[in-house]
MDAnalysis code that builds the backbone (N, CA, C; Angstrom):
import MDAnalysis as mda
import numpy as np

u = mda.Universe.empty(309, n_residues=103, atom_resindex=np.repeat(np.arange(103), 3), trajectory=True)
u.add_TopologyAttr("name", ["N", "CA", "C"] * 103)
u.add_TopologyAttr("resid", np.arange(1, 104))
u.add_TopologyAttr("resname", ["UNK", "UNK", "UNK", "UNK", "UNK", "UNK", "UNK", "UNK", "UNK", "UNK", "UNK", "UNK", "UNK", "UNK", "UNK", "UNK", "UNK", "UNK", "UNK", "UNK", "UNK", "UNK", "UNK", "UNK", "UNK", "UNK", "UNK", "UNK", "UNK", "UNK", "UNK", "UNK", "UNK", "UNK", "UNK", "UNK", "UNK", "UNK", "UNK", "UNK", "UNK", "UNK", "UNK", "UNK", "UNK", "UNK", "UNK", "UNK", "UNK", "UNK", "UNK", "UNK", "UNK", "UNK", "UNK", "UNK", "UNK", "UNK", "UNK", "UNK", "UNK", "UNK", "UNK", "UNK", "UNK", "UNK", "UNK", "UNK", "UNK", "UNK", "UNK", "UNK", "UNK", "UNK", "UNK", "UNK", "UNK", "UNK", "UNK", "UNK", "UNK", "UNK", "UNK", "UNK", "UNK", "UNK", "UNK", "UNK", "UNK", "UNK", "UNK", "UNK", "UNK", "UNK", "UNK", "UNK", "UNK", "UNK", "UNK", "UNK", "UNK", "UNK", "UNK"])
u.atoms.positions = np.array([
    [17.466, 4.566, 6.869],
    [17.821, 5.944, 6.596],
    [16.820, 6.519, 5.617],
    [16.031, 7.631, 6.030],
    [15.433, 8.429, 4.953],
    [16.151, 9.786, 4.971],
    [16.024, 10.065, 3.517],
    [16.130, 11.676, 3.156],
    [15.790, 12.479, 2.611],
    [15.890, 13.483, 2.703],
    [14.968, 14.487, 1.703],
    [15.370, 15.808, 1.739],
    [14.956, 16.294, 0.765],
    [15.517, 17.996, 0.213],
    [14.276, 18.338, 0.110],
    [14.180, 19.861, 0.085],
    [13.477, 20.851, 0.098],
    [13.827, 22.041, -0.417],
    [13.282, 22.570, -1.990],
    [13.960, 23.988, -2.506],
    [12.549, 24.837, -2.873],
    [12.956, 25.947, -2.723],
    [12.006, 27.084, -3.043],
    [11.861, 26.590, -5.089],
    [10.583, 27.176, -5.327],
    [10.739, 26.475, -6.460],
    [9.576, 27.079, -7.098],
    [9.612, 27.584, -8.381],
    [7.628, 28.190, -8.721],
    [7.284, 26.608, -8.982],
    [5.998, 26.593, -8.641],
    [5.551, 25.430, -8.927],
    [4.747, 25.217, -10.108],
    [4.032, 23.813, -10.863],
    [3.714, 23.949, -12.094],
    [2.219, 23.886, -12.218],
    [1.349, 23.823, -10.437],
    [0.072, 24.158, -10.253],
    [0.250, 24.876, -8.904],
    [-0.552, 25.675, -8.946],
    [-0.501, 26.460, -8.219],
    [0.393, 27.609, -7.895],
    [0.842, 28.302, -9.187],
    [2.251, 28.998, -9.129],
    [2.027, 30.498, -8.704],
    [1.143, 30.791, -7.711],
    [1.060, 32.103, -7.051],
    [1.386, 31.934, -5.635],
    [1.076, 30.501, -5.729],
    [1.661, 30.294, -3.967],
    [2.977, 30.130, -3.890],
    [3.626, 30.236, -2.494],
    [4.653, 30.356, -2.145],
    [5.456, 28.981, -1.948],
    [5.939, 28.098, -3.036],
    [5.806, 26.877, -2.817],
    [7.376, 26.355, -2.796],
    [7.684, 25.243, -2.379],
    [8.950, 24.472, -2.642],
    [8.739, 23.172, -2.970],
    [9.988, 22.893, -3.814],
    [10.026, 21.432, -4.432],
    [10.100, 20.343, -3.440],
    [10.018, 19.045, -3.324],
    [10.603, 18.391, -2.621],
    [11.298, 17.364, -3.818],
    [12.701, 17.299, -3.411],
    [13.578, 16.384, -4.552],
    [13.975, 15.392, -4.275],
    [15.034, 14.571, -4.328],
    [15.903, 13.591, -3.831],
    [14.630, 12.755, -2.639],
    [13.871, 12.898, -2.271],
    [13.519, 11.652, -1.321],
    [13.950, 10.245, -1.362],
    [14.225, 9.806, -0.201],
    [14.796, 8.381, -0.391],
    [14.118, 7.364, 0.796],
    [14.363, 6.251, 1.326],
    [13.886, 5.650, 2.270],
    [14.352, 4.281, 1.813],
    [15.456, 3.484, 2.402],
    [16.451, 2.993, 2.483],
    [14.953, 1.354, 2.413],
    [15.755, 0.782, 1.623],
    [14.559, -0.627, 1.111],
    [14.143, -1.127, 2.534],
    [15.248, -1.445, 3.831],
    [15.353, -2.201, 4.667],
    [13.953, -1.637, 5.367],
    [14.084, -0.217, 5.728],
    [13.043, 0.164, 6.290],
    [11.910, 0.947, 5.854],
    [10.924, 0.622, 4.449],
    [10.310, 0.910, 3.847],
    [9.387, 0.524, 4.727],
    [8.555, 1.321, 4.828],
    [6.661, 0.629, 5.060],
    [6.313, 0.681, 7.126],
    [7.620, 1.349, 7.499],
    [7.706, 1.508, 8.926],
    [7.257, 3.320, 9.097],
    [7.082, 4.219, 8.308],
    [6.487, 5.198, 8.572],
    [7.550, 6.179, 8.641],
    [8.949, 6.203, 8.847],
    [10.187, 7.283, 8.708],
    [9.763, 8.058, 7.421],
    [9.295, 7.638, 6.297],
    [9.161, 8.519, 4.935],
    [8.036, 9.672, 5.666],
    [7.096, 8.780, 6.053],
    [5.907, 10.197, 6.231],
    [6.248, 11.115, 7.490],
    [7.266, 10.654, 8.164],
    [7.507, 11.352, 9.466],
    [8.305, 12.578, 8.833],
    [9.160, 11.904, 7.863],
    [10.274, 13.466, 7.223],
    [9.124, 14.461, 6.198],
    [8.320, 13.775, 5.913],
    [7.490, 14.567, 5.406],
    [6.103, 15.825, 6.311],
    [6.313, 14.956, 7.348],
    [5.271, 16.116, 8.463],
    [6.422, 16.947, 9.072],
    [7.423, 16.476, 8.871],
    [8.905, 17.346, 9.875],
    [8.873, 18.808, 8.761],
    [9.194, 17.740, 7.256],
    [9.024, 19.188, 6.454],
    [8.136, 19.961, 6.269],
    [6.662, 19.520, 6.205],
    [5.492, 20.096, 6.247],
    [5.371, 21.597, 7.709],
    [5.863, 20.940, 8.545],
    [5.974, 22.049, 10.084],
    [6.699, 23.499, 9.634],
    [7.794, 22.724, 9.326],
    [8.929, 23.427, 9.107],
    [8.920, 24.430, 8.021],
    [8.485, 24.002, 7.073],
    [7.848, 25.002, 5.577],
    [7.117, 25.783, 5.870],
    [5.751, 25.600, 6.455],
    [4.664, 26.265, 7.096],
    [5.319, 27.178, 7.909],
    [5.862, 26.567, 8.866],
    [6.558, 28.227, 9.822],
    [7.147, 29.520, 9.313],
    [7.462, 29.224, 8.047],
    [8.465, 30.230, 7.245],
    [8.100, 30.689, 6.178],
    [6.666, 30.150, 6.038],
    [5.560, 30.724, 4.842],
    [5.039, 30.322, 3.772],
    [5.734, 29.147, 3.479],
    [5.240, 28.616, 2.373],
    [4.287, 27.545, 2.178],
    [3.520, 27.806, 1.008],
    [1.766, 27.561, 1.080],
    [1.844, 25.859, 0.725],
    [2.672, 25.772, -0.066],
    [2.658, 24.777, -0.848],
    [3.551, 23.474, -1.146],
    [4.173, 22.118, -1.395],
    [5.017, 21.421, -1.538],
    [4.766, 21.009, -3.179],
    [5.785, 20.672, -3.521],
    [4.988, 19.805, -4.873],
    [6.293, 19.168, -5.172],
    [6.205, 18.285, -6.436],
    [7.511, 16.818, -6.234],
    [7.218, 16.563, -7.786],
    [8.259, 15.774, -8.217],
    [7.936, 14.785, -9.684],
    [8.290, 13.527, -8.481],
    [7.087, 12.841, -8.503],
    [6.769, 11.744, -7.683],
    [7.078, 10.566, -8.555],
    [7.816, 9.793, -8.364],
    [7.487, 8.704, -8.815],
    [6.966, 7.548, -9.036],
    [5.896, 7.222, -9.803],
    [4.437, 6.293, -10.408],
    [4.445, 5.179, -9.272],
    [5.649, 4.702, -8.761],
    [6.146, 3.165, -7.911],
    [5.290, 4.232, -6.682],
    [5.782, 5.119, -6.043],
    [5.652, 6.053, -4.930],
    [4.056, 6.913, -4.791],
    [3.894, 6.961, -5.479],
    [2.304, 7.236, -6.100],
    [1.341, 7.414, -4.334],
    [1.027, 6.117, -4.664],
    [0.615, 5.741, -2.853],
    [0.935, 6.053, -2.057],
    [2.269, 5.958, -1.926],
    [2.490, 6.514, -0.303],
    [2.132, 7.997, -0.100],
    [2.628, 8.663, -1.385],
    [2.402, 9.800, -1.338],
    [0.622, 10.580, -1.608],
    [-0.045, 9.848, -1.639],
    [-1.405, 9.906, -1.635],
    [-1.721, 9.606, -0.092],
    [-1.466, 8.806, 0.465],
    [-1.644, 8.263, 1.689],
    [-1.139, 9.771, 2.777],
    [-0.262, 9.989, 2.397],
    [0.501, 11.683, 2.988],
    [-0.650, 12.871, 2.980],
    [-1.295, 12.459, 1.892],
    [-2.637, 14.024, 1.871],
    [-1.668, 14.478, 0.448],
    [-1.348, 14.040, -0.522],
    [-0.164, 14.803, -1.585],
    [-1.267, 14.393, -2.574],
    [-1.603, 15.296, -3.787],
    [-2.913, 14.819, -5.250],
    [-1.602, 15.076, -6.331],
    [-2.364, 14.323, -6.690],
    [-1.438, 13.752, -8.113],
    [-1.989, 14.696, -9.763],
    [-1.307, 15.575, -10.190],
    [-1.781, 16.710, -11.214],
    [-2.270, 15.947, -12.249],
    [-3.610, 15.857, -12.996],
    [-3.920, 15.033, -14.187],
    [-3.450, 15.449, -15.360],
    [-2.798, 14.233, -15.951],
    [-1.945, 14.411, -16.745],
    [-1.055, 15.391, -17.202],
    [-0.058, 14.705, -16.107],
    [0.926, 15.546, -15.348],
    [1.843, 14.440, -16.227],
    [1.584, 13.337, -16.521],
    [2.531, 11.839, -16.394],
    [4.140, 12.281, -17.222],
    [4.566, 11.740, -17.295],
    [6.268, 11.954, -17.689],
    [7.303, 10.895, -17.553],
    [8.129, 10.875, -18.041],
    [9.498, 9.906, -17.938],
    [10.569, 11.065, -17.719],
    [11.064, 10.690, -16.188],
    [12.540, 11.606, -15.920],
    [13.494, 11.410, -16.334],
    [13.989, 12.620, -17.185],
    [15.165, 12.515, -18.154],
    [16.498, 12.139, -17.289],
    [16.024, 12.470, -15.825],
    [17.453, 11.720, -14.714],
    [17.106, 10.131, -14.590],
    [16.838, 9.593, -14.442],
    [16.101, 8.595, -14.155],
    [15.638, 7.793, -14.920],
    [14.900, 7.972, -15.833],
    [14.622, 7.394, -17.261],
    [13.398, 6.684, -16.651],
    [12.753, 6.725, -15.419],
    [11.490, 6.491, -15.155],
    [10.570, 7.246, -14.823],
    [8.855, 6.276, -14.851],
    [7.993, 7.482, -15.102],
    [7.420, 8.182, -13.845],
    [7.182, 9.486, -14.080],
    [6.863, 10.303, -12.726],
    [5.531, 10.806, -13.043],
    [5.237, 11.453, -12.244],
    [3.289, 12.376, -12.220],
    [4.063, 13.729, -11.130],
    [3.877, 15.148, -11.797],
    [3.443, 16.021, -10.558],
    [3.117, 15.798, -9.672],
    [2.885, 15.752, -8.326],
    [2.192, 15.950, -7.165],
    [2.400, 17.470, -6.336],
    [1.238, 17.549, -5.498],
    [1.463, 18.518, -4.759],
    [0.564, 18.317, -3.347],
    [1.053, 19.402, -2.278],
    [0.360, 19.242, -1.300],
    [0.003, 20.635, -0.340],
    [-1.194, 20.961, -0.750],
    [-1.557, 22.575, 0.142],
    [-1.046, 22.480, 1.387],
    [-0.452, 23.795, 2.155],
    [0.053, 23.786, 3.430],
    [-0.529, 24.681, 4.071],
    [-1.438, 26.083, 3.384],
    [-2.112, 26.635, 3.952],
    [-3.251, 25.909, 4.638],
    [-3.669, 26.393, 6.043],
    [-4.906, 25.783, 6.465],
    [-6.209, 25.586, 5.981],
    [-6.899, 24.727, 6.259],
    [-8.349, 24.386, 6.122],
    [-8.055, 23.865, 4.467],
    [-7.575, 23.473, 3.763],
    [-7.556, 23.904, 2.056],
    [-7.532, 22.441, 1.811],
    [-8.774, 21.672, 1.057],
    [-8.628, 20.625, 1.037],
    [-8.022, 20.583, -0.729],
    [-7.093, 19.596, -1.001],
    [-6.521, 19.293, -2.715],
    [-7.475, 18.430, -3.314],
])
């Protein structure tokens, strides 16, 4: 089971674009590393894009780092943090949705 949310959100780079958060992601231990995480992430990527918005961005977490690099997602420099939900450490990320726009 993976999941994921998606909220309209100003973002903390790039805050003229039209961007949304991505929150809660999950991807169930059993089936980690089989590709469902990046599939909900091109589902949301389609889906955002159709309805206008330029941008994604996340408090990623440091463990997650990779995969989410591996996605096309850049990691904000020194962005780093400990989530006051969580009590572990995260980095900004984000990911352009307008075309041609390399991060």
């Amino acid at each position: 089971m993976v999941s994921a949310s998606f909220y309209q959100a100003l973002a903390p780079v790039n805050p003229q674009l039209n961007s949304c958060q991505l929150r809660y992601m999950a991807t169930d231990f059993d089936v980690q590393g089989r590709g469902y995480g990046a599939r909900v992430l091109v589902f949301g990527e389609v889906e955002l894009r159709a309805i206008g918005v330029e941008q994604m961005w996340a408090n990623g977490r440091d463990t997650a780092l990779g995969f989410y690099e591996a996605c096309g997602w850049s990691v904000v420099p020194g962005s780093a943090h400990v989530s006051h939900v969580t009590q572990l450490p995260h980095q900004v990320i984000f990911k352009r949705l307008d075309d041609d726009v390399v991060t």
